[in-house]
Rosetta silent file (secondary structure, phi, psi, omega in degrees, C-alpha in Angstrom):
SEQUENCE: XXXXXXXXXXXXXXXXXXXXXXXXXXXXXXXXXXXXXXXXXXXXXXXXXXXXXXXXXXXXXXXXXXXXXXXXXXXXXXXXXXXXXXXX
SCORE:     score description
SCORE:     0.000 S_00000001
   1 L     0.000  -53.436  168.069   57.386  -11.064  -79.044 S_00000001
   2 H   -61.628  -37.241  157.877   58.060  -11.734  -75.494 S_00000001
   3 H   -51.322  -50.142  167.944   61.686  -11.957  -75.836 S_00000001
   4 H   -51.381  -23.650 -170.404   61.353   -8.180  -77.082 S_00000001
   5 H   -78.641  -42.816 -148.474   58.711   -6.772  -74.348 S_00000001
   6 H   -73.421  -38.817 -149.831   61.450   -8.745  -71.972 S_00000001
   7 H   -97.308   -1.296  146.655   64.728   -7.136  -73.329 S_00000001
   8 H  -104.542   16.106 -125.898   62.910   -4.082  -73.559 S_00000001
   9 H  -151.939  -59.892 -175.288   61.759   -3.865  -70.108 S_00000001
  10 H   -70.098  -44.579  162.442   65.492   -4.632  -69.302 S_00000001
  11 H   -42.464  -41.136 -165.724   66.887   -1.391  -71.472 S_00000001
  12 H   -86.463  -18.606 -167.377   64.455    0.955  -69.665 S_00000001
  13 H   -74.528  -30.778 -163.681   65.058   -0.384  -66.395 S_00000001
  14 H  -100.651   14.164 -178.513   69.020   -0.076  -66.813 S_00000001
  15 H   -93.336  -31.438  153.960   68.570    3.511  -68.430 S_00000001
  16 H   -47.439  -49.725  158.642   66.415    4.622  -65.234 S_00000001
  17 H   -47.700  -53.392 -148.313   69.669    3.395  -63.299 S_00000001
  18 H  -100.066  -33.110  154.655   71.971    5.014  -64.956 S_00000001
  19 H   -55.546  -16.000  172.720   69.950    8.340  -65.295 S_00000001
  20 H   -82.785  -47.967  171.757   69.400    7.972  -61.285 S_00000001
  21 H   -67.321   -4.605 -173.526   73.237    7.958  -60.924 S_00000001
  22 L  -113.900  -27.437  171.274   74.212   10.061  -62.962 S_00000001
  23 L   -60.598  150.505 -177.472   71.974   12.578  -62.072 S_00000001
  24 L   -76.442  136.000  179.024   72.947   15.641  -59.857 S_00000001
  25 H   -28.239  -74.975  174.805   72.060   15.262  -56.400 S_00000001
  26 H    -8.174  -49.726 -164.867   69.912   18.169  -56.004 S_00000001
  27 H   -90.213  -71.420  156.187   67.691   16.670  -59.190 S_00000001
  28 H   -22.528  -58.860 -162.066   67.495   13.003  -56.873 S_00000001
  29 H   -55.522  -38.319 -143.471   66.599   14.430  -53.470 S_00000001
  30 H   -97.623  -40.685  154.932   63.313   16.536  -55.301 S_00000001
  31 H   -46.968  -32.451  143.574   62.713   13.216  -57.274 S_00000001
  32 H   -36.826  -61.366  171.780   62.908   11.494  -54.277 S_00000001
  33 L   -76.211   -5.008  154.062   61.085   13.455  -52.144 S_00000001
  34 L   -89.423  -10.853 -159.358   58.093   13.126  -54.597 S_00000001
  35 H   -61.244  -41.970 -169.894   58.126    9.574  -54.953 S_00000001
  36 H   -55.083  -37.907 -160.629   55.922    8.948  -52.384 S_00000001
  37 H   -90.319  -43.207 -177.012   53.343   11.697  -54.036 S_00000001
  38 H   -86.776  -18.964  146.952   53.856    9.629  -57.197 S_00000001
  39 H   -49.712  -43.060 -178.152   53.004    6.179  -55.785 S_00000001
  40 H   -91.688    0.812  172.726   49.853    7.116  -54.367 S_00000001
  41 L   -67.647  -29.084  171.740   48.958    8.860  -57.247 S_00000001
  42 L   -75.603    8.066  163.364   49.371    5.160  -59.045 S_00000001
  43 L    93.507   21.777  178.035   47.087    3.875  -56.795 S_00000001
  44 L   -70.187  140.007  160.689   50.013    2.319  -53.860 S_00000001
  45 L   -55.526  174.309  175.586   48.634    2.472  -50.323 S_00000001
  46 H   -91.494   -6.987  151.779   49.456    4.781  -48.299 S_00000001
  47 H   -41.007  -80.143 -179.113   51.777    2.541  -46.585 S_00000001
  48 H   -40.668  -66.687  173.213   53.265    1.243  -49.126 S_00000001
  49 H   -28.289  -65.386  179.946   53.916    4.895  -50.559 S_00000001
  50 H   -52.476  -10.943 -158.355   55.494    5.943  -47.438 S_00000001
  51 H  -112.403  -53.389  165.509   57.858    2.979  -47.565 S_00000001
  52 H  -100.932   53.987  110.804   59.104    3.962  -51.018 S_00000001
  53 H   -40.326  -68.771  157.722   59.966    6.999  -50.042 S_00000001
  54 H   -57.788  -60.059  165.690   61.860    6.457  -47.542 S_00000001
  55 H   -20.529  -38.781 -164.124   63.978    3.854  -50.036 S_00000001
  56 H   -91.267  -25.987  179.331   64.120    6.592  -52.323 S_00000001
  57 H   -83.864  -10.310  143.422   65.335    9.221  -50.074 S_00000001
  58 H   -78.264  -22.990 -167.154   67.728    7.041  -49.005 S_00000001
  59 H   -93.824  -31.982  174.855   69.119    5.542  -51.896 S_00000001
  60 H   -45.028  -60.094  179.514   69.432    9.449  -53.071 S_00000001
  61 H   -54.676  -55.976 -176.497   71.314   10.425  -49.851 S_00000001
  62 L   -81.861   11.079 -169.473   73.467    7.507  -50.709 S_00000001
  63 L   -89.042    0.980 -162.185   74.036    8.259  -54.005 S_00000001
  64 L   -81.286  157.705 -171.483   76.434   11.259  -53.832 S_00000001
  65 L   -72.474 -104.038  171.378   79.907   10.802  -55.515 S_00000001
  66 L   -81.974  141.199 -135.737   81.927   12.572  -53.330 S_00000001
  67 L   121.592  -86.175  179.397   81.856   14.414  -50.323 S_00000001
  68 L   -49.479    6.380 -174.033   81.107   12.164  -47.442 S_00000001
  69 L   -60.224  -49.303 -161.634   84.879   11.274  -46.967 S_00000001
  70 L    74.202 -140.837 -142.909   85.225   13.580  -43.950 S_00000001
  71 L   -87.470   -5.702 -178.454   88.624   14.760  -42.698 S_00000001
  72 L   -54.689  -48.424 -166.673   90.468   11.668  -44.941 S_00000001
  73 L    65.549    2.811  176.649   91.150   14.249  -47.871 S_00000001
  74 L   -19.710  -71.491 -173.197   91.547   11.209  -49.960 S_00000001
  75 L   -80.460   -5.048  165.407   90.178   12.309  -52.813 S_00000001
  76 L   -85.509   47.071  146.589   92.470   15.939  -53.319 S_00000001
  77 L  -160.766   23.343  177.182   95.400   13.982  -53.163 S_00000001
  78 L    58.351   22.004 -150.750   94.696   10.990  -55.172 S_00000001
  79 L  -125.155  179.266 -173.097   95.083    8.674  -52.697 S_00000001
  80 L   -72.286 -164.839  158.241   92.664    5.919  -51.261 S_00000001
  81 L   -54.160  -27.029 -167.529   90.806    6.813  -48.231 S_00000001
  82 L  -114.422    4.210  170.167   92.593    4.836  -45.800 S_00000001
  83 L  -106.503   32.263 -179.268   95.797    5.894  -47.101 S_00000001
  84 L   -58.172  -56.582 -131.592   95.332    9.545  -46.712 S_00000001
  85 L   -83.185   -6.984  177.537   98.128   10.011  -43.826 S_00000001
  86 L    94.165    8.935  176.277  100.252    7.823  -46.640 S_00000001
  87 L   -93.041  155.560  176.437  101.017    5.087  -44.663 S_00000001
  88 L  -101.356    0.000    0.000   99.246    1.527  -46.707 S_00000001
């Protein structure tokens, strides 16, 4: 019985993962930016609340694929990031 609660506990937890990553930004940041709303509604201080928030709105912001390269062009030209100008 406990081995099941346990290994089901572990399924939702890595499906919550993979639906956070997978998800389009847009759909993170407004889940994000509620979290905070949805902690203290669970009874979390208001500390506490405030603290995963921030976590979440951070972990969002760091969650985008692509983008954040800057001026490398890396990824339109297949190449790695630090080998944009094509030297390795």
């Amino acid at each position: 019985m406990l081995q099941t609660i346990l290994v089901a506990l572990i399924v939702l937890g890595a499906s919550a993962y993979s639906a956070w990553k997978l998800a389009p930004a847009a759909w993170r940041n407004r889940l994000a930016a509620n979290s905070g709303r949805v902690a203290r509604a669970t009874g979390a201080s208001p500390r506490l609340a405030r603290r995963i928030e921030i976590k979440a709105v951070a972990a969002a912001a760091n969650a985008t694929g692509c983008g954040n390269c800057g001026p490398c062009k890396g990824c339109a030209v297949g190449q790695a990031k630090g080998d944009a100008d094509g030297d390795a």
